[in-house]
C-alpha positions in Angstrom: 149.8 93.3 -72.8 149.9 94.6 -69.2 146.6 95.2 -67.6 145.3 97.3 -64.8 141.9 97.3 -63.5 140.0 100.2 -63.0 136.3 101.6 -61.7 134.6 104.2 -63.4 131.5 105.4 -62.0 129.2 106.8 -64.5 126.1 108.8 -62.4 123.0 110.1 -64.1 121.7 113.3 -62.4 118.6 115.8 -63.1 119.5 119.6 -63.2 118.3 122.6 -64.5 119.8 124.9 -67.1 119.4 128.3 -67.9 117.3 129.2 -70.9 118.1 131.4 -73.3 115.2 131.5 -75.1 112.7 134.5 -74.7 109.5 132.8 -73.5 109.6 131.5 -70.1 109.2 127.4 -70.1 106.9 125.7 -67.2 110.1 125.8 -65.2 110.7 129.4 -64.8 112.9 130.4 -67.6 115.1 127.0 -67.5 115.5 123.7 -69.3 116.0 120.4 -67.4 119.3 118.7 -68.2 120.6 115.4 -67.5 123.9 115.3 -66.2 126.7 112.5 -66.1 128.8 112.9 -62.8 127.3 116.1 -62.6 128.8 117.3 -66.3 125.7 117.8 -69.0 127.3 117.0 -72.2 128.1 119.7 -74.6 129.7 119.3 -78.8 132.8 120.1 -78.6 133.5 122.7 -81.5 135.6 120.0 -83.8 135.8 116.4 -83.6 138.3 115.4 -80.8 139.0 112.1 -83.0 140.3 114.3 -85.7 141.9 116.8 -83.3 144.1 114.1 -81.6 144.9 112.2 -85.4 146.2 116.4 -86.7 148.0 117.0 -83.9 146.2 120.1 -82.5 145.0 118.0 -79.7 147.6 116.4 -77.2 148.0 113.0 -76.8 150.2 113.2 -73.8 147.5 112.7 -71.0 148.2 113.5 -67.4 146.7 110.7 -65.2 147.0 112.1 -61.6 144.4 115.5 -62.7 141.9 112.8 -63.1 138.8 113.3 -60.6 137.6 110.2 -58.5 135.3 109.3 -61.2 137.9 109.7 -63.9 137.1 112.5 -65.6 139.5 114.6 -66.8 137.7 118.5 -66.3 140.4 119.9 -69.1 139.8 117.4 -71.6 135.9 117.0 -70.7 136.7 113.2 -71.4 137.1 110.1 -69.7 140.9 109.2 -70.4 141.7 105.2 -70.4 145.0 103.5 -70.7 146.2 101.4 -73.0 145.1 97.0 -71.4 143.1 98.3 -68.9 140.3 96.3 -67.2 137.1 98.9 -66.7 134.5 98.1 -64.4 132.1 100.8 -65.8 129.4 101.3 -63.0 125.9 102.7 -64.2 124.2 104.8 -61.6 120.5 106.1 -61.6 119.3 108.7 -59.1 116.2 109.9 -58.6 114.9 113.4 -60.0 113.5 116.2 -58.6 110.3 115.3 -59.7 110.8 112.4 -57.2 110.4 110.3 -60.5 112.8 107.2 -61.0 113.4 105.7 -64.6 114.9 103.4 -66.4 118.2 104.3 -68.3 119.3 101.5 -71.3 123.2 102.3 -71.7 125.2 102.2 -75.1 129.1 101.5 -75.5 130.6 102.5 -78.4 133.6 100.6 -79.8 133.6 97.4 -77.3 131.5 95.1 -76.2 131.6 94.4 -72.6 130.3 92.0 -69.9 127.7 92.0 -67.6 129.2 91.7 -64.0 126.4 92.5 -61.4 123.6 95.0 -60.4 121.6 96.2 -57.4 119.0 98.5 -55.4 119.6 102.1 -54.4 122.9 103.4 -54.4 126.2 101.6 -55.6 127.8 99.4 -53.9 124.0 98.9 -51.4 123.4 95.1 -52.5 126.4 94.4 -53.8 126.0 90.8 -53.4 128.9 88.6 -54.3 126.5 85.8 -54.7 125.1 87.6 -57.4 128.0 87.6 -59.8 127.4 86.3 -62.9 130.0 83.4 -63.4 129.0 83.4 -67.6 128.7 86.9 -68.1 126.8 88.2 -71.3 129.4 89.9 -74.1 126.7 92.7 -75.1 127.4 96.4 -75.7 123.7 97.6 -74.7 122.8 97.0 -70.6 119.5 98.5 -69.0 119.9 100.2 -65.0 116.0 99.4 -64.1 114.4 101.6 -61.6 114.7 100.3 -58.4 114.5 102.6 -55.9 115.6 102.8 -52.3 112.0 103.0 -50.6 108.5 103.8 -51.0 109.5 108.0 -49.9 112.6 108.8 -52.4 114.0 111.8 -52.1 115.7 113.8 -54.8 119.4 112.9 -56.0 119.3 109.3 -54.1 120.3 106.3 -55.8 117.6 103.9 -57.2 119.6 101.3 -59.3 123.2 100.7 -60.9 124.8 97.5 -62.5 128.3 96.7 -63.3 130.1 95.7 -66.4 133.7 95.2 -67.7 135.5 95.8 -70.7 139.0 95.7 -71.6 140.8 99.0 -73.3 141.8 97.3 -76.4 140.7 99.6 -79.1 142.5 103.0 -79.3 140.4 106.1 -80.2 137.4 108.1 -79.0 134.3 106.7 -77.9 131.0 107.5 -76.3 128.9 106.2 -74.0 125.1 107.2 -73.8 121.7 106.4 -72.3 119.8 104.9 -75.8 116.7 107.2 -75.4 117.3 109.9 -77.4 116.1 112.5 -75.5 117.9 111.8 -72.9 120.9 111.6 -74.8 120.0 115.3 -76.4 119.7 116.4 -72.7 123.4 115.6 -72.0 123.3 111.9 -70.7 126.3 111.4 -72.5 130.1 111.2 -72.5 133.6 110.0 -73.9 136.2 107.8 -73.1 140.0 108.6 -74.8 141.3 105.3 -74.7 145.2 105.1 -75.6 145.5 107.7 -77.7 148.7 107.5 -77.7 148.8 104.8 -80.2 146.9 106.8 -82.9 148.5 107.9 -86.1 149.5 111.3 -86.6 148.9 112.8 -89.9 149.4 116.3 -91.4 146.2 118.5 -92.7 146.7 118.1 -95.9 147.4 113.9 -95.7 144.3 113.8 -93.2 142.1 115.4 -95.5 143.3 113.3 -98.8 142.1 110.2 -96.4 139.0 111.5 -95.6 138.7 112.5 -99.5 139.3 108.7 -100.6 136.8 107.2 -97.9 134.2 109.2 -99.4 134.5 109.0 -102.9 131.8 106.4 -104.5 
């Protein structure tokens, strides 16, 4: 299996959301929303999994649209190739309420390693020193508050760490911040990895599948 190695940086962000709801909220008439490289996660309207195993989702993935984070803006999705080595960065920023948390992140459908961490904003004490050289194979890592100085200021870094896993497990996985609430207010997204080694089945075969796994 060939392998490329790739960084992914995934950025938690504060916004605000318009609120559709009648009564005004403490904000003015808006929600606060957690974004992920400035993208608050949304459902989509069927599951992509299923879409991509029909056929009415493509599986032919154009690489070069990707942003400098790796998301793909028409696929709302983080594609990944088939043997590639992600370094999936973790970055916490600091909201408007000058508040800086702790965010504990969740992997779906790998386990990965723990490479490194630091203050502030990635890559501010990236310290080679720091490395682990027996990394722990986990698929749950916490980015701790650790903010830049005693005056933050809204939307600066305060903490990030580093971990690596390899794309060997085609499908469609998320990746989410395990506080729940957080996670409901869009601190969330998915990686496509290698779809292009799923199956394709018709409607009619799909559905018979799904039949047999749920029958007692």
């Amino acid at each position: 299996m060939s392998q490329y190695r790739r960084k992914l940086l995934i950025a938690q962000w504060f916004c605000y959301k318009k609120q559709f709801a009648v009564t005004p909220t403490a904000t003015g008439g808006r929600i606060v929303r957690i974004s992920v490289n400035g993208v608050v996660f949304e459902d989509y309207p069927t599951p992509i999994l299923l879409d991509l195993i029909s056929g009415t989702r493509s599986k032919v993935i154009d690489y070069t649209a990707l942003d400098i984070n790796g998301f793909d803006a028409t696929r709302k999705t983080y594609p990944i190739k088939k043997g590639e080595v992600i370094d999936l960065v973790f970055q916490s920023t600091i909201s408007s309420a000058g508040g800086c948390e702790y965010h504990p992140w969740h992997l779906h459908g790998h386990k990965f390693w723990e490479i490194t961490y630091g203050p502030g904003l990635y890559p501010n004490g990236l310290d080679k020193t720091k490395v682990a050289t027996l990394p722990v194979s986990r698929d749950t890592t916490t980015v701790y508050a650790d903010p830049p100085s005693d005056n933050p200021v809204e939307g600066a870094g305060c903490g990030w760490r580093m971990v690596r896993f390899v794309a060997d497990n085609p499908g469609t996985w998320i990746v989410h911040c395990h506080i729940a609430p957080h996670m409901l207010m869009g601190m969330m997204a998915v990686f496509e990895e290698a779809v292009e080694e799923l199956p394709t089945l018709t409607t009619t075969a799909l559905i018979s599948y799904l039949d047999r796994k749920n029958t007692p």
